[in-house]
C-alpha positions as CSV (number, residue, x, y, z in Angstrom):
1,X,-29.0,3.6,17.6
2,X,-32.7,3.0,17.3
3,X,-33.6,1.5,13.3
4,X,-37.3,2.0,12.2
5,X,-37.3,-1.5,10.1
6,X,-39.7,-1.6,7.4
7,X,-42.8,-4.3,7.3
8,X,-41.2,-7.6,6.7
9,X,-37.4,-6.3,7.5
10,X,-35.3,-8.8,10.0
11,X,-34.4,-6.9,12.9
12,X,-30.3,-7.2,13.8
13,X,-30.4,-7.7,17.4
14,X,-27.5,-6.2,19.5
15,X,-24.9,-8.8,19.4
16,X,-25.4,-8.2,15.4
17,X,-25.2,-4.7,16.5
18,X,-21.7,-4.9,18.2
19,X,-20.2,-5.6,14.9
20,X,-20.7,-2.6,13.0
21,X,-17.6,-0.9,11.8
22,X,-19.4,2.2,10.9
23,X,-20.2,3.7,14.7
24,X,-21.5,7.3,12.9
25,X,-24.2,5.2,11.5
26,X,-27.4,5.9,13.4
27,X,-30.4,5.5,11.0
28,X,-31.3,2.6,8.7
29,X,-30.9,5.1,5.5
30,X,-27.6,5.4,6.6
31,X,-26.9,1.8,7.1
32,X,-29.0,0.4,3.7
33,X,-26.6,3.4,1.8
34,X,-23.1,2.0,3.2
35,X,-24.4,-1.2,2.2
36,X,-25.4,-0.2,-1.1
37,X,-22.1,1.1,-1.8
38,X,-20.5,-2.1,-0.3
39,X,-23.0,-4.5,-2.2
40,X,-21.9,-2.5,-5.7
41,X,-17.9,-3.1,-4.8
42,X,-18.4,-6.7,-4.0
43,X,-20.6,-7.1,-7.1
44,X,-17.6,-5.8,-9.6
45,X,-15.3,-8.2,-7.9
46,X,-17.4,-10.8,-8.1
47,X,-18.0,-10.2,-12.2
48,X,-14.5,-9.0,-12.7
49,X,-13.2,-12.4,-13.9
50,X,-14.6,-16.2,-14.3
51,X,-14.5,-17.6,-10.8
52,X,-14.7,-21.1,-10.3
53,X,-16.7,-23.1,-7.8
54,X,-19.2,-20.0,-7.0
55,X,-21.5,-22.3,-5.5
56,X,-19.1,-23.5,-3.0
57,X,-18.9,-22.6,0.9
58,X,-15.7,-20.8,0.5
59,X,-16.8,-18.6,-2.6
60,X,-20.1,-17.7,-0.3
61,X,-18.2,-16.4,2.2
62,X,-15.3,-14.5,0.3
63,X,-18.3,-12.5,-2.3
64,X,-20.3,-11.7,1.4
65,X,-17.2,-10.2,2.8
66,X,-16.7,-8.5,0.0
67,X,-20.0,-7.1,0.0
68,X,-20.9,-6.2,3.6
69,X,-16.8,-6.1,5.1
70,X,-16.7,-2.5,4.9
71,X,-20.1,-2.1,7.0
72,X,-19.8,-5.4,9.2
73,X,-17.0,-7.1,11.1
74,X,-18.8,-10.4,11.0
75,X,-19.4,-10.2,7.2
76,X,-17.4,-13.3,5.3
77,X,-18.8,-15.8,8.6
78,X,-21.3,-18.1,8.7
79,X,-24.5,-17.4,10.9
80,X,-24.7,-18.0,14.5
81,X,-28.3,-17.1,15.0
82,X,-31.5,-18.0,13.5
83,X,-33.2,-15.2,11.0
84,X,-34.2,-18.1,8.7
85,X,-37.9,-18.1,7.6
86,X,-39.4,-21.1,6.7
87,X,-36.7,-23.2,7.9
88,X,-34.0,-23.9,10.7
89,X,-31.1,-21.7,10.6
90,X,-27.9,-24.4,10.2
């Protein structure tokens, strides 16, 4: 799999990579449409009811695994490697 990122796109590096549930996927098209689709489903969960705490950790990490869990077997997790800009990644 060999992704043409756009100017100013963060490039997933292999270990990333490894943790794509989608192995047919082999352009970045493909990959910004599944998570398009993904992104829409996690939205109308998100909205479907009033949520409380939405600004805390463990609301973070259920909406992101609703929005990239389909695509990503890391998605819901926190971070284990800098893609920060500005500012360290913890």
């Amino acid at each position: 799999m060999n992704f043409d990122y756009p100017v100013g796109a963060t490039p997933l590096d292999p270990d990333e990579l490894d943790g794509l549930r989608l192995p047919h996927i082999s352009t970045r098209a493909e990959l910004d449409r599944w998570e398009q689709d993904n992104i829409t489903a996690g939205e109308a969960w998100a909205f479907s009811r009033k949520r409380k705490d939405i600004l805390g950790d463990a609301f973070m990490c259920r909406l992101h695994k609703r929005m990239f869990g389909n695509v990503w077997r890391w998605a819901g997790l926190h971070r284990n490697s800098d893609k920060n800009i500005g500012g360290p990644w913890w």
